[in-house]
MARPAFI-205252 format. One line per 5 residues: number of its first residue (from 0); for each residue x, y, z of N, C-alpha, C. Coordinates in pm, whole numbers, plus 50000, padded with zeros to 5 digits. Layout:
N
NUM	X:Y:Z:X:Y:Z:X:Y:Z ~ ...;
//
This chain:
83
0	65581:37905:56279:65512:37985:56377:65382:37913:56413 ~ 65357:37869:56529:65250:37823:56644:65092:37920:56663 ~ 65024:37885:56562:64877:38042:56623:64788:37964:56668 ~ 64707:38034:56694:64570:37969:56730:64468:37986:56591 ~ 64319:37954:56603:64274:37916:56518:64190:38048:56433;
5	64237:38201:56506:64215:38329:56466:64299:38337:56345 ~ 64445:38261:56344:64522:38290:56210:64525:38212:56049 ~ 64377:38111:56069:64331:38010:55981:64367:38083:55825 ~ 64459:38041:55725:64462:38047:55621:64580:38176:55577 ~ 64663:38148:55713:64785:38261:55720:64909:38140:55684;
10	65054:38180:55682:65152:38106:55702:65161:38034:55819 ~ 65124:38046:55906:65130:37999:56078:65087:37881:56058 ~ 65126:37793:56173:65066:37630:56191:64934:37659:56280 ~ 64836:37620:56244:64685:37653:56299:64642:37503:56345 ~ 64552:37509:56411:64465:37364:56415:64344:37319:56357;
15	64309:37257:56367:64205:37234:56279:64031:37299:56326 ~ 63940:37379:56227:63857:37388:56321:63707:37321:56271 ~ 63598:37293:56394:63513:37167:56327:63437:37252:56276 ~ 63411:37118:56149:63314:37145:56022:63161:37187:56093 ~ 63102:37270:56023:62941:37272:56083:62841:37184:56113;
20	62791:37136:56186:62754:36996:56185:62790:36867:56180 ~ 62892:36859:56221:62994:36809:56203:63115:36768:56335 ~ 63182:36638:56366:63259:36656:56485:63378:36658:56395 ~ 63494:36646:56459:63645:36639:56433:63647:36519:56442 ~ 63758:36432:56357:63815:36332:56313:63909:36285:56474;
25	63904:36193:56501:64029:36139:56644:64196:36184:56643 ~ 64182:36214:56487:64332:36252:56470:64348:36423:56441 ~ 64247:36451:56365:64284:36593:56397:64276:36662:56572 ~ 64136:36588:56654:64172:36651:56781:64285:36614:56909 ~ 64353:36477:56826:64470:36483:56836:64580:36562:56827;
30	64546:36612:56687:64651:36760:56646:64669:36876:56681 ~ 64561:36858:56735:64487:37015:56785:64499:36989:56929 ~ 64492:36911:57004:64556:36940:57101:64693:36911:57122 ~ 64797:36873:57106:64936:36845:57076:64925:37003:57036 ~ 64892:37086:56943:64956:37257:56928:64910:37326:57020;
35	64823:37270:57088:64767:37348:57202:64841:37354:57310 ~ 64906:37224:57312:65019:37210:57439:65141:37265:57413 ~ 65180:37296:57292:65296:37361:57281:65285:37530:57257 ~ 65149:37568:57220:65123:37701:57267:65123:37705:57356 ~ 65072:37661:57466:65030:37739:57610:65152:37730:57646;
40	65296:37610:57643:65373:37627:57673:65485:37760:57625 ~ 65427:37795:57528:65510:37961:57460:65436:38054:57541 ~ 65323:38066:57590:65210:38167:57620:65280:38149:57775 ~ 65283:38063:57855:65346:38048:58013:65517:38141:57977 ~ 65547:38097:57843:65727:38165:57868:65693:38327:57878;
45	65565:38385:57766:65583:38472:57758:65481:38567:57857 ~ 65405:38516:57957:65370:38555:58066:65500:38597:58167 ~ 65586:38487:58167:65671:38509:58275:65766:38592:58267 ~ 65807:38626:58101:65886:38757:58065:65798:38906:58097 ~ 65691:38902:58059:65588:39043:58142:65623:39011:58242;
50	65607:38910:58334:65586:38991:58457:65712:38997:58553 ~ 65874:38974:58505:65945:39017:58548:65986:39140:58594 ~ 66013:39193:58724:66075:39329:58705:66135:39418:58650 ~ 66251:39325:58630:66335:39382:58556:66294:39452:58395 ~ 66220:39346:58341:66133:39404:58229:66041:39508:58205;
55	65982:39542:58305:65887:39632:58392:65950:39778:58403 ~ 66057:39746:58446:66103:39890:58527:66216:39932:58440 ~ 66278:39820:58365:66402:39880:58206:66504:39809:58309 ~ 66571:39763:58251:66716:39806:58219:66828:39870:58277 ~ 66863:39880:58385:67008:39986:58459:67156:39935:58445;
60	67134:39838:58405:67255:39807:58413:67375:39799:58271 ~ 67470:39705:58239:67576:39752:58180:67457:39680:58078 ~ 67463:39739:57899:67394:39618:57780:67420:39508:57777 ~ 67605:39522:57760:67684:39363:57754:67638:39284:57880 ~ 67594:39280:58006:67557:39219:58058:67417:39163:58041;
65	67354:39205:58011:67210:39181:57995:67162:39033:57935 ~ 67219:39021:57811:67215:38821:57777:67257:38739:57883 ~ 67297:38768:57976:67408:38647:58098:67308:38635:58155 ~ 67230:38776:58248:67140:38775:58323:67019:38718:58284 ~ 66924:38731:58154:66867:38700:58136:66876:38499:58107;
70	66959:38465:58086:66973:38346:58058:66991:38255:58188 ~ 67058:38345:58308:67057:38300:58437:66905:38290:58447 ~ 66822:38371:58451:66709:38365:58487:66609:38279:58403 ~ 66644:38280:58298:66548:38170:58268:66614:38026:58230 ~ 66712:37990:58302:66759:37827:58273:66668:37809:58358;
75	66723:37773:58524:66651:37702:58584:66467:37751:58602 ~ 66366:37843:58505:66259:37826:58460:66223:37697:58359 ~ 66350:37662:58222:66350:37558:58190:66318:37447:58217 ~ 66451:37436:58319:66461:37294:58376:66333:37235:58464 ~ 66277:37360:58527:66161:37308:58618:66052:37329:58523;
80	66032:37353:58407:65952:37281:58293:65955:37172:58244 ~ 66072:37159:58183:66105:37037:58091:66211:36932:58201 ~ 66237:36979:58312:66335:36864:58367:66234:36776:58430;
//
């Protein structure tokens, strides 16, 4: 699990934060930004699940359908991420 630096000394992967007086090492703000980029990239997925409609307003349709649709809708979000 990916946190930010509020979850320091939990199970979660945290980043590093600077010593008092002190700067950060080239490689930890290396590290720390590399988790930063892969948070914001979880934080953009899970923006875009709020602000779907469908999420918003529930649900009408059949359950068993509901994984198809949702997976329609977020491939090509994927691809125009990572393609």
């Amino acid at each position: 699990m990916l946190a930010d630096l509020g979850y320091l000394g939990t199970a979660a992967i945290t980043g590093t934060r600077k010593p008092p007086g002190r700067q950060l090492t080239d490689v930890q703000r290396a590290c720390n930004t590399a988790l930063n980029r892969l948070r914001a990239a979880v934080e953009r997925r899970i923006s875009h699940l709020t602000n779907w409609k469908v999420l918003d307003t529930g649900w009408r349709g059949r359950l068993n359908d509901f994984p198809e649709v949702l997976r329609t809708v977020t491939g090509p979000e994927i691809y125009r991420t990572w393609g």
